[in-house]
C-alpha positions as CSV (number, residue, x, y, z in Angstrom):
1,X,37.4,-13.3,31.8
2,X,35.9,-15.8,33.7
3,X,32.9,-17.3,32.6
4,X,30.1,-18.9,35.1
5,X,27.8,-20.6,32.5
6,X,28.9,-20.8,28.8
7,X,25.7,-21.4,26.1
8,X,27.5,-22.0,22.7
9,X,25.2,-24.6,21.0
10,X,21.3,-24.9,20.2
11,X,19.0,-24.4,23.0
12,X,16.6,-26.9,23.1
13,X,15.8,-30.0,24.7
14,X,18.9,-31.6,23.7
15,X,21.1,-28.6,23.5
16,X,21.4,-25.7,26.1
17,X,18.1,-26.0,28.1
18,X,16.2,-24.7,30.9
19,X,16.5,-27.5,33.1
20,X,20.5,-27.6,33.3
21,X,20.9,-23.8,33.3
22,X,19.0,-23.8,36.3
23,X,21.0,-26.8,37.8
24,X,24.3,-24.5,36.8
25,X,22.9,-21.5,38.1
26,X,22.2,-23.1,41.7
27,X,25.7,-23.1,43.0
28,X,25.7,-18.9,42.2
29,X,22.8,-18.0,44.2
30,X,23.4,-14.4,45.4
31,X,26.5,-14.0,43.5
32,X,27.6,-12.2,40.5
33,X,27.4,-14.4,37.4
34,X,29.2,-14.2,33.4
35,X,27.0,-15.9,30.6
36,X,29.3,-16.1,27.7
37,X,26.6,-16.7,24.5
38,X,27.5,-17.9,20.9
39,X,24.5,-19.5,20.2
40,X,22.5,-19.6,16.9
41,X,19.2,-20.1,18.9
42,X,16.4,-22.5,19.2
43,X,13.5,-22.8,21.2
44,X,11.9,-20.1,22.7
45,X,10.1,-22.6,25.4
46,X,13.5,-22.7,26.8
47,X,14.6,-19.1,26.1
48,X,11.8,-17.4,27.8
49,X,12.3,-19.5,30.8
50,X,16.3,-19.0,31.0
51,X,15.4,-15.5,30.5
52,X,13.4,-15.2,33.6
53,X,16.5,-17.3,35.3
54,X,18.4,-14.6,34.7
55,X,16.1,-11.9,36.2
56,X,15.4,-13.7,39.1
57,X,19.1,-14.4,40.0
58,X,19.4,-10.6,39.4
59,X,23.1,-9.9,38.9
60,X,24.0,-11.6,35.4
61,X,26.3,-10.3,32.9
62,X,25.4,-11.1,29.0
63,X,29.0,-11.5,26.8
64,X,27.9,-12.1,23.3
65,X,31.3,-12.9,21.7
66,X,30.1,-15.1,18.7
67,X,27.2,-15.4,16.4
68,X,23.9,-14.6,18.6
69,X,20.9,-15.3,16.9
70,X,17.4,-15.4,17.9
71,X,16.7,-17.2,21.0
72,X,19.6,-16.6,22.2
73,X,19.4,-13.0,22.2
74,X,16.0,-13.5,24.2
75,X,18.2,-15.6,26.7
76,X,20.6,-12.1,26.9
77,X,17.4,-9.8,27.5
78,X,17.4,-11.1,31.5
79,X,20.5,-10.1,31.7
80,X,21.1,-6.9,34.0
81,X,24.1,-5.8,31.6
82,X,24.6,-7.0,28.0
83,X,28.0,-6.6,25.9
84,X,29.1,-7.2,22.9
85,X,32.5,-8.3,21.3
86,X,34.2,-6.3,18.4
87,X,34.1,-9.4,16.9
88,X,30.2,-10.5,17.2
89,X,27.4,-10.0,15.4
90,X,23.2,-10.3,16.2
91,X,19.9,-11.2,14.9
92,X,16.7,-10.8,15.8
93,X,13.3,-11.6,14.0
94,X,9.8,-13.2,13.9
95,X,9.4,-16.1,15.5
96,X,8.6,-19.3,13.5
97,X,7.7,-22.8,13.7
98,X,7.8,-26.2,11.5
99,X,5.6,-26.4,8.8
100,X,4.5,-30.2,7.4
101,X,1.8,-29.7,5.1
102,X,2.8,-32.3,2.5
103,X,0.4,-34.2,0.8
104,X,-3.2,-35.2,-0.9
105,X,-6.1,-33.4,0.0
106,X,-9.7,-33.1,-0.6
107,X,-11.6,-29.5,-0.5
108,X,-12.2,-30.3,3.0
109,X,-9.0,-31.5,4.2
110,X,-7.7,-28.0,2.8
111,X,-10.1,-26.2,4.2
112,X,-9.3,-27.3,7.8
113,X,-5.6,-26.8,6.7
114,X,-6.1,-23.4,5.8
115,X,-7.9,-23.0,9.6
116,X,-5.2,-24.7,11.1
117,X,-2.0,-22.6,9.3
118,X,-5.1,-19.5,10.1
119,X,-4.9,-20.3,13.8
120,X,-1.0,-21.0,14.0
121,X,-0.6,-17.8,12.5
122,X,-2.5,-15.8,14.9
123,X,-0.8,-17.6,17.8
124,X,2.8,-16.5,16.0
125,X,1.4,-12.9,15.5
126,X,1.3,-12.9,19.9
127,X,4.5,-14.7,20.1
128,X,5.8,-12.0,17.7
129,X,4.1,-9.3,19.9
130,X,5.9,-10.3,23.4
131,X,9.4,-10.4,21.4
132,X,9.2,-7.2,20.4
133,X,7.6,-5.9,23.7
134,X,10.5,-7.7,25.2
135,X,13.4,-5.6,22.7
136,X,11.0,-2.5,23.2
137,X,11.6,-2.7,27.2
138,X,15.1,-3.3,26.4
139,X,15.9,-0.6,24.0
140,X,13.4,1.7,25.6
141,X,11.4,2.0,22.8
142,X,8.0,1.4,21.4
143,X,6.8,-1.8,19.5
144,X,6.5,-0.1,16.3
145,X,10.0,1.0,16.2
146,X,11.1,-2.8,16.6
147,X,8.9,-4.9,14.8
148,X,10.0,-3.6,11.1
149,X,13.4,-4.8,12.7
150,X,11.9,-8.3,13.0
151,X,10.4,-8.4,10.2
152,X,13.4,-7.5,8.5
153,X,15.6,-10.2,10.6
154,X,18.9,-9.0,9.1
155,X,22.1,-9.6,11.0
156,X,23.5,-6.1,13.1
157,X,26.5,-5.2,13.9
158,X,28.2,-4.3,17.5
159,X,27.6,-0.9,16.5
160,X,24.3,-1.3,14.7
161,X,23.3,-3.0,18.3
162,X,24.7,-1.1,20.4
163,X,22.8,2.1,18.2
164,X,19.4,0.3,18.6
165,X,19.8,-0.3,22.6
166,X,20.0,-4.0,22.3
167,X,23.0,-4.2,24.0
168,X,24.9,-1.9,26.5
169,X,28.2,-1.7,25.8
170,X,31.2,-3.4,22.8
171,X,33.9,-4.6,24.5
172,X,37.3,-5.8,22.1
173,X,37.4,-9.0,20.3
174,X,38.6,-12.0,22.4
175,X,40.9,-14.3,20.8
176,X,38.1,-16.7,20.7
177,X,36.1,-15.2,19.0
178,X,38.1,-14.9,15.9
179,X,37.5,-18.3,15.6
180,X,33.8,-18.3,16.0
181,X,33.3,-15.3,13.4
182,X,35.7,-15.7,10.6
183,X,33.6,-15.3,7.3
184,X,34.4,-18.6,5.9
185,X,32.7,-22.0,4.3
186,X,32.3,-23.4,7.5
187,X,30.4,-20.4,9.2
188,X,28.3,-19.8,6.1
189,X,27.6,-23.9,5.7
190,X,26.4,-24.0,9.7
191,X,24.3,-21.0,9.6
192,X,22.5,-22.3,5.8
193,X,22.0,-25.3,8.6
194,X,19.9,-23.5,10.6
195,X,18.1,-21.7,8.2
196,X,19.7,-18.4,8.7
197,X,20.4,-15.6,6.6
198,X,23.8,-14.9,5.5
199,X,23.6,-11.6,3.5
200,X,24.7,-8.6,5.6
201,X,27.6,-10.8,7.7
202,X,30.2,-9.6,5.1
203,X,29.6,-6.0,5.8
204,X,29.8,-7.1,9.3
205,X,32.7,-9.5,9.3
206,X,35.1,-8.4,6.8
207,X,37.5,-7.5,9.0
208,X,38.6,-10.5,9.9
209,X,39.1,-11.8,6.5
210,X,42.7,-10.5,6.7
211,X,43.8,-12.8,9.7
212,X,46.1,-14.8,8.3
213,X,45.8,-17.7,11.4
214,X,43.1,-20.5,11.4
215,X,42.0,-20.6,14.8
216,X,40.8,-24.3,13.8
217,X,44.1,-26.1,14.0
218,X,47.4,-25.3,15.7
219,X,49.4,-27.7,12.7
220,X,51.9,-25.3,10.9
221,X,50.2,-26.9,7.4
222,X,46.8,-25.1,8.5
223,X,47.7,-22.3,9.4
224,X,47.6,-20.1,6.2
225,X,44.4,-18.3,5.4
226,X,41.8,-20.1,3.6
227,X,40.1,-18.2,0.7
228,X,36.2,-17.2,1.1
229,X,34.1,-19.2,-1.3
230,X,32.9,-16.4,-3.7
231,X,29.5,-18.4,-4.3
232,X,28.9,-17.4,-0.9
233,X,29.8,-13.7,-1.0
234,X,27.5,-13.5,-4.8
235,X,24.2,-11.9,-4.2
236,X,21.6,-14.0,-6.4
237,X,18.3,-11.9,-6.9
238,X,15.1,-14.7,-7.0
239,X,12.7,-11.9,-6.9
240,X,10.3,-14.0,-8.9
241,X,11.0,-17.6,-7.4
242,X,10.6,-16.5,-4.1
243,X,7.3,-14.3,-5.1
244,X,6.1,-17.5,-6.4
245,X,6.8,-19.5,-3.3
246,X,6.0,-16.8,-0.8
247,X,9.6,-16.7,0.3
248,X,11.4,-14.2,2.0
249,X,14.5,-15.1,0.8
250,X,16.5,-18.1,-0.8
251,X,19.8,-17.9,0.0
252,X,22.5,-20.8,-1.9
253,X,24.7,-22.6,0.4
254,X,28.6,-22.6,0.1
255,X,28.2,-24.3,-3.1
256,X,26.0,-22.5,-4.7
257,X,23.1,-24.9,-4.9
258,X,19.9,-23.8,-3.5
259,X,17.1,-26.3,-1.5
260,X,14.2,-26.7,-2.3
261,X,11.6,-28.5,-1.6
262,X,9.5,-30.8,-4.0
263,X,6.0,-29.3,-3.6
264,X,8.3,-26.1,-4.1
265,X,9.8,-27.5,-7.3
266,X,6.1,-28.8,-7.9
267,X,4.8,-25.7,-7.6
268,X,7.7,-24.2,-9.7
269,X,7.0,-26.3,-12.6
270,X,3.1,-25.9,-12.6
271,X,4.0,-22.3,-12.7
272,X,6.2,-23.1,-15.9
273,X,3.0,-25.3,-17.4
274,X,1.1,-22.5,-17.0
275,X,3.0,-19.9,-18.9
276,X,3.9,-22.4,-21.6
277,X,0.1,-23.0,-22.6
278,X,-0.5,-19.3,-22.0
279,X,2.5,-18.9,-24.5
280,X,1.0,-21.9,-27.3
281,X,-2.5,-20.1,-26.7
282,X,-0.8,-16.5,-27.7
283,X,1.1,-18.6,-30.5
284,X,-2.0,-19.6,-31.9
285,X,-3.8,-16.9,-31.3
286,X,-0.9,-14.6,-33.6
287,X,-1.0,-18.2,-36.0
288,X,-5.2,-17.0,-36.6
289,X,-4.5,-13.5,-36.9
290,X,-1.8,-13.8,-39.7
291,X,-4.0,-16.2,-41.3
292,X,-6.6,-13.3,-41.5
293,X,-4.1,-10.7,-42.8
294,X,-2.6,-12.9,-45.3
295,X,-6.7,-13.7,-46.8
296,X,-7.0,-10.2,-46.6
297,X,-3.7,-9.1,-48.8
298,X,-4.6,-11.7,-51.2
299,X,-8.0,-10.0,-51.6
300,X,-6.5,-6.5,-51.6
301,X,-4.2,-8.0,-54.1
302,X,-7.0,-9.2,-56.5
303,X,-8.8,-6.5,-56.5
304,X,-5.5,-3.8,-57.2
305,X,-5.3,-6.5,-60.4
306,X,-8.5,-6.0,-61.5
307,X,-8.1,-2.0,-61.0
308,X,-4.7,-2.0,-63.0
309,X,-6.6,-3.8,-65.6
310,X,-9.3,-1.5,-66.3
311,X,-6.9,1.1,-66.1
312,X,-5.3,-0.5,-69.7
313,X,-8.3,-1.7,-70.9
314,X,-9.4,0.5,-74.1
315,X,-12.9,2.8,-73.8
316,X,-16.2,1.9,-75.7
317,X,-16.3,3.2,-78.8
318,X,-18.4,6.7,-79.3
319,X,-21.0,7.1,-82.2
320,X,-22.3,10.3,-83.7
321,X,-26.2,11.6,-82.4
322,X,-28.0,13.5,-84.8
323,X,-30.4,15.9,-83.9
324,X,-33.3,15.2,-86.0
325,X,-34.7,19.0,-85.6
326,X,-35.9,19.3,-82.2
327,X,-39.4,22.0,-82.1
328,X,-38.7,22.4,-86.1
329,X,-39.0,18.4,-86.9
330,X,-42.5,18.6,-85.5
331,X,-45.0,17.0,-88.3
332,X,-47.9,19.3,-89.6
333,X,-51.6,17.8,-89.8
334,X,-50.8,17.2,-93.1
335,X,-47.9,15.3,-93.0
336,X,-49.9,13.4,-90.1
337,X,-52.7,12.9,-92.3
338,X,-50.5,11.5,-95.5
339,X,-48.6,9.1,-92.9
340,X,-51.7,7.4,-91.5
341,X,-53.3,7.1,-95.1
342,X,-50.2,5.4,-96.2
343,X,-50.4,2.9,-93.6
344,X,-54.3,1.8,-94.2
């Protein structure tokens, strides 16, 4: 296959951009033309506008025969045909930008941080909005059916994209391409570079971990198969740490270490300060309580004593009452009479 323009790098100023796609283009006017794309993305200031290159030159044909990501799969959109490789895999998602919100505020420094994030998040929520209107058009379907796939910004297959209408046809794996897609460090490492996520490219890619020939170097000494870091195939679950940090996913680089940043790690240790006095004020609270129940059981043991005691202690003694006649012991007027005269 012969190839017109190739974009295999970062689109951006610097990278693949509009300005020298449109220089590269010029020579085609009116002809057929082959994009080859393995590109993890970039900007989209330059994608939208490559894009509309492609329309407007009308008969382009999109090869996506490494890892497409992105921008670059907005590039492919102006394309009137799109293929795949065997050997290829795609992601789509949300747009996002650079955040740089580091630093000491006062209540109304944060506030107008809070309406500045407010306002850059609206203006993503559009941006979002034309991508999916864009993959909608594409796919012939509505923007509800793709924006849970942005959201979701996991990595598709051929067939997955083929399945969804991103792409029009899969064509077989170019020798090339086993070069660009073999699961190993240095795939994993560049993509980690670019903040991308890594989890479903095994399922994708697994094929190829059997080829036996690094595509890398054509030195006998290189050319056995080089083992997949198994750090990078583990799946880690941070459900909490990225909760905490409003993540929407950390993913550990060939390593195994994971970055973070320090008002991250700040925020992760405040978190930890927290739940340590919380846990000293529960520890004292439990420290009060069983000082209660043990004052408690000392009384309820003081008084079983004194119980236990009575219990052995032997009864008053009982005395005899004698009835001294009751109705018949009453004293005549006689006896009355006799008594007082005694006592005068």
């Amino acid at each position: 296959m012969e190839y017109q323009l190739i974009i295999d790098d970062f689109i951006c100023d610097w990278g693949y951009n509009k300005w020298n796609v449109r220089r590269d283009l010029a020579p085609y006017k009116g002809k057929p033309v082959n994009v080859k794309i393995s590109s993890l993305g970039g900007d989209l200031n330059h994608a939208f506008d490559i894009m509309q290159q492609f329309i407007d030159h009308g008969n382009v044909t999109a090869y996506i025969t490494g890892m497409s990501a992105s921008a670059a799969t907005v590039i492919a959109l102006g394309a009137k045909h799109i293929k795949i490789s065997q050997g290829a895999a795609l992601l789509v998602h949300k747009c996002s930008n650079f955040i740089d919100a580091w630093g000491s505020y006062n209540a109304d420094q944060i506030q107008a941080l809070i309406d500045q994030l407010t306002e850059n998040k609206q203006e993503n929520d559009k941006i979002d909005v034309i991508l999916a209107q864009l993959y909608a058009d594409r796919a012939h379907k509505s923007i509800n059916d793709i924006m849970p796939i942005l959201k979701k910004g996991n990595w598709l297959s051929p067939q997955e994209s083929l399945d969804l209408g991103f792409v029009d046809e899969i064509i077989p794996a170019f020798p090339e391409d086993k070069k660009q897609n073999k699961f190993d460090d240095r795939l994993i490492a560049k993509l980690n570079c670019f903040g991308l996520p890594t989890d479903n490219l095994s399922n994708i890619l697994i094929d190829h971990a059997d080829d036996k020939t690094d595509a890398c170097s054509d030195t006998p000494e290189n050319n056995s198969h080089q083992p997949i870091n198994q750090n990078s195939m583990k799946t880690y679950k941070f459900n909490k740490v990225e909760s905490l940090l409003k993540m929407d996913s950390i993913t550990p680089d060939t390593e195994g270490f994971v970055s973070v940043k320090a008002d991250e790690f700040e925020q992760i240790n405040s978190h930890i300060d927290s739940l340590e006095s919380s846990v000293a004020s529960k520890d004292n609270e439990l420290k009060e309580a069983q000082s209660k129940a043990d004052d408690l059981q000392k009384k309820v043991d003081e008084l079983t004593a004194q119980v236990d005691a009575l219990k052995k202690a032997p009864a008053d003694e009982s005395h005899d009452i004698h009835d001294e006649g009751g109705e018949e012991a009453k004293l005549n007027h006689h006896d009355l009479f006799n008594s007082i005269k005694s006592a005068l």
